[in-house]
C-alpha positions in Angstrom: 11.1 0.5 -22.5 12.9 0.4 -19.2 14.4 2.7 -16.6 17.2 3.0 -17.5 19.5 2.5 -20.8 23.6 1.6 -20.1 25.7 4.5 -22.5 29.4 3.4 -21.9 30.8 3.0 -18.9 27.5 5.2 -17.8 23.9 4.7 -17.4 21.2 7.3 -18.8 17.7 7.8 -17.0 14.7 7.1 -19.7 11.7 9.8 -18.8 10.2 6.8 -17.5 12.3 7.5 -14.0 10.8 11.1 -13.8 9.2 11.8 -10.1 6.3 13.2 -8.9 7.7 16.6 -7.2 9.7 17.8 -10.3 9.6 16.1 -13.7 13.4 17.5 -14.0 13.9 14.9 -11.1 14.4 11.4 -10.7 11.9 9.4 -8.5 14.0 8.0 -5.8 12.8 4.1 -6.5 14.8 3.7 -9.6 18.5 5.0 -8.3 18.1 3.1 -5.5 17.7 -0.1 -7.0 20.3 0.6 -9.4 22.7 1.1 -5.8 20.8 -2.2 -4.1 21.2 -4.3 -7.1 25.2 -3.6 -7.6 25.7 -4.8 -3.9 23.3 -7.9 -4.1 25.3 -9.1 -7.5 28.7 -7.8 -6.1 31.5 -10.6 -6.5 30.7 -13.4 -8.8 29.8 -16.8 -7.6 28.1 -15.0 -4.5 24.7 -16.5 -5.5 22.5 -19.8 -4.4 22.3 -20.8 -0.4 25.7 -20.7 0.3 26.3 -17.4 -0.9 25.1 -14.3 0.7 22.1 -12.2 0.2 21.2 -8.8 1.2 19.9 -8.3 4.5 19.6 -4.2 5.2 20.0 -1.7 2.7 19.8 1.8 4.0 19.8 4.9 1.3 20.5 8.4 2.2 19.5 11.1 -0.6 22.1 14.3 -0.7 20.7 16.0 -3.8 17.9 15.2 -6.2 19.0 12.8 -9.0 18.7 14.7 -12.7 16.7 12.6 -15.1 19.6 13.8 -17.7 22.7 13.7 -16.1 25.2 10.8 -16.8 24.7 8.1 -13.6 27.8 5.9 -12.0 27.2 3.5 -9.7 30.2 2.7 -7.2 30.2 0.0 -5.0 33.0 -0.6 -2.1 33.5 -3.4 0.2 33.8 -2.4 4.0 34.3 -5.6 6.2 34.1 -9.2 4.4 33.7 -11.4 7.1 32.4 -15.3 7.2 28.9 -14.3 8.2 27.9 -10.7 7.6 29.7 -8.2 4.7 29.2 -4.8 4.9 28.9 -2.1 1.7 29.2 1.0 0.8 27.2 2.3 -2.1 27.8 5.8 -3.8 25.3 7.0 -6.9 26.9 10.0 -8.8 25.0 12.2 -11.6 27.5 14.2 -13.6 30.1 13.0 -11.1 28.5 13.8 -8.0 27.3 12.4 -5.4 23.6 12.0 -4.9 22.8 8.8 -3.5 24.5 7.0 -0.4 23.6 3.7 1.0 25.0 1.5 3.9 24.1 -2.3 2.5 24.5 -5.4 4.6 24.7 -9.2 3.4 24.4 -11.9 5.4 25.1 -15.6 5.0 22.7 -17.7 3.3 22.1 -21.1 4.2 18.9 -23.5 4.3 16.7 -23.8 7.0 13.4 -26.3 7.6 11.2 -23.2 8.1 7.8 -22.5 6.5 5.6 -18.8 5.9 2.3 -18.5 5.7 1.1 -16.8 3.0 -0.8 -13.2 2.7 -4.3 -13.6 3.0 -5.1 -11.8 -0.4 -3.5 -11.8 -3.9 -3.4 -9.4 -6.8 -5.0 -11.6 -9.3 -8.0 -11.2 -8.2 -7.9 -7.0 -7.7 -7.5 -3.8 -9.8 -5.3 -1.6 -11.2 -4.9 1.5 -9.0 -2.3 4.5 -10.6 -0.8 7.3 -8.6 -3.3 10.5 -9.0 -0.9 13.2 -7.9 1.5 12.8 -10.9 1.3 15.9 -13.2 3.2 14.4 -16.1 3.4 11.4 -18.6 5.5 9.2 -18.6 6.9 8.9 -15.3 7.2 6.5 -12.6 3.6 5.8 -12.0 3.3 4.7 -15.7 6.3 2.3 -15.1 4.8 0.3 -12.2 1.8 -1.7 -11.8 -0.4 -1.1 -8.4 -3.3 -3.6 -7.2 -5.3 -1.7 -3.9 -6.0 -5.0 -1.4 -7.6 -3.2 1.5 -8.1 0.1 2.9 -8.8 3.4 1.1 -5.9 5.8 -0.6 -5.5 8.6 1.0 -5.1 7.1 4.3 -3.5 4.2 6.5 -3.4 1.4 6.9 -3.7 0.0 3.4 -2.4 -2.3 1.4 -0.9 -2.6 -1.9 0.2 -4.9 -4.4 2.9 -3.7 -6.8 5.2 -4.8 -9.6 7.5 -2.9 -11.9 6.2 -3.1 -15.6 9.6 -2.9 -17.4 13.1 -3.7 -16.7 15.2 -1.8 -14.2 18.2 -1.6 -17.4 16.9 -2.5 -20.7 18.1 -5.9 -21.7 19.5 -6.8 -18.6 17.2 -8.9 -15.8 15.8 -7.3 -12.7 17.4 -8.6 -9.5 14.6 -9.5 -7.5 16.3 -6.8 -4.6 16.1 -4.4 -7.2 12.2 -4.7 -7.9 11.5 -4.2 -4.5 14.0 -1.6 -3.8 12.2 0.3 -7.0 8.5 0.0 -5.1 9.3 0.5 -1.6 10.8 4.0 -2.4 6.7 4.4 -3.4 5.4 3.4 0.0 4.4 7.1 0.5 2.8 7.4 -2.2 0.9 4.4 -1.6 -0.2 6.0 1.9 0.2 9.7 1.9 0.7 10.9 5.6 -1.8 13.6 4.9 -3.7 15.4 1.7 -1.7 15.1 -1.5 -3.9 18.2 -3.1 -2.5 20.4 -0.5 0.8 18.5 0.9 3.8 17.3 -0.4 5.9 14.8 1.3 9.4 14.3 0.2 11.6 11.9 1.7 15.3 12.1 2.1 16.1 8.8 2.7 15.1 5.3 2.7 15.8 2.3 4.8 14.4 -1.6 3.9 15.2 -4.8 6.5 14.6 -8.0 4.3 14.4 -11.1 6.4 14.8 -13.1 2.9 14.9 -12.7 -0.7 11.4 -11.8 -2.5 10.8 -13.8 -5.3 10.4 -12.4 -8.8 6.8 -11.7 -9.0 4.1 -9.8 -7.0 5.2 -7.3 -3.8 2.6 -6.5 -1.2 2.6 -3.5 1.0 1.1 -3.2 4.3 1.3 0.5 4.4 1.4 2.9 8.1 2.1 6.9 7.6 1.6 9.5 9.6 2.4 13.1 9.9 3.6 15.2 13.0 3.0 19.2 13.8 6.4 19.8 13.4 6.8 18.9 9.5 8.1 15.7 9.9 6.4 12.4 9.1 7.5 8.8 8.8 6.1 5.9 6.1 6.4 2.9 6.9 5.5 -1.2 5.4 5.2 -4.6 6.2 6.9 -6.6 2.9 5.6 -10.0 1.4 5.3 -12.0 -1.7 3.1 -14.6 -2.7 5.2 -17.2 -0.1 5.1 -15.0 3.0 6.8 -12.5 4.7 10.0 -10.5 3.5 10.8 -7.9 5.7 10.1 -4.2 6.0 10.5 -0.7 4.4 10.7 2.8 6.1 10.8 6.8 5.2 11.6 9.4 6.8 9.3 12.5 5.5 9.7 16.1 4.8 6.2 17.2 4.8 5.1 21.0 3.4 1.9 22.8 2.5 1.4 23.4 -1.2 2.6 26.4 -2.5 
């Protein structure tokens, strides 16, 4: 299984995308990997220290993504300069526009530097699956989450996560593109307030990467918080197993339950 299957010139959404609002609708991890994963593989060659790698990817959501419309990703080049290139990033379903991001890649080069590492690791913890999905499959079938510290429902906690299956089937997962997939989850991980009662939709979503992950294990350091107004915010601190990668944040549109 993966996320998603390539038909044509087109890509098709398997039920495995479906969110956990509407299951009509995409979850906004998967499209916005697809988006983050054009501009990290964008111009051949541009791989290995002295290419470039990306450095900000920020993701605006216009309308929800249909699990069955027909996907096109669109990638154009802004400014190529020597040090920094900037992206634009355009995800259409049935030809129109759902997804915008803004990406920036910077120049890679090696530095002498070391990380320390996180102080836990999943190896040693339990599966933990999202409780407020109302269907199967979906998303939360399609990832794998390992609870570290805290308790769900509140923050701070942290989580460990990695996708189960391929973002495309029979094509590898750019290591931007797995963390892309998770860090659209970050709410989920650490609601702002009562999922039984609350929803919390965000319409965008914005990650800083100070590095590239690796291919393995992501962990979340997970703040939310809600305000009496109806907005919220979700933010994390990123690492793999070697150290820190950088940070993720939403913007939330939180509701009572109907």
């Amino acid at each position: 299984m993966s996320f998603y299957l390539r038909d044509g010139e087109h890509l098709r959404a398997t039920p495995l995308t479906r969110g956990p609002w509407d299951p009509a609708h995409q979850h906004g991890g998967p499209p916005c990997a697809l988006l983050a994963g054009a501009v990290a593989r964008w111009g051949e060659g541009a791989t290995g220290p002295e290419g470039f790698a990306v450095a900000r990817f920020a993701a605006e959501y216009a309308r929800p993504v249909p699990v069955d419309a027909h996907l096109e990703v669109r990638v154009e080049p802004d400014r190529l300069g020597g040090q920094v290139q900037r992206f634009d990033a355009t995800l259409l379903a049935d030809g129109r526009e759902a997804i915008r991001a803004r990406v920036l890649r910077v120049r890679r080069a090696p530095l002498p530097v070391t990380a320390e590492p996180p102080p836990d690791a999943p190896h040693t913890l339990s599966d933990f699956s999202f409780p407020f999905f109302a269907w199967e499959p979906a998303y939360h079938t399609a990832v794998q989450l390992r609870l570290a510290s805290g308790t769900w429902g509140r923050t701070p906690v942290v989580f460990w996560g990695r996708p189960r299956v391929a973002l495309v089937d029979g094509e590898p997962t750019h290591p931007v593109e797995r963390l892309v997939l998770l860090a659209d989850a970050q709410s989920g991980m650490g609601p702002p307030l009562d999922v039984r009662r609350h929803t919390f939709v965000n319409p965008d979503l914005t990650v800083l990467l100070g590095r590239e992950p690796d291919d393995g294990w992501l962990r979340f350091e997970v703040r939310s918080f809600a305000g009496p107004d109806g907005a919220g915010l979700a933010e994390s601190a990123l690492m793999d197993a070697q150290g820190p990668v950088g940070r993720a944040a939403q913007t939330l549109v939180v509701a009572r339950r109907p």
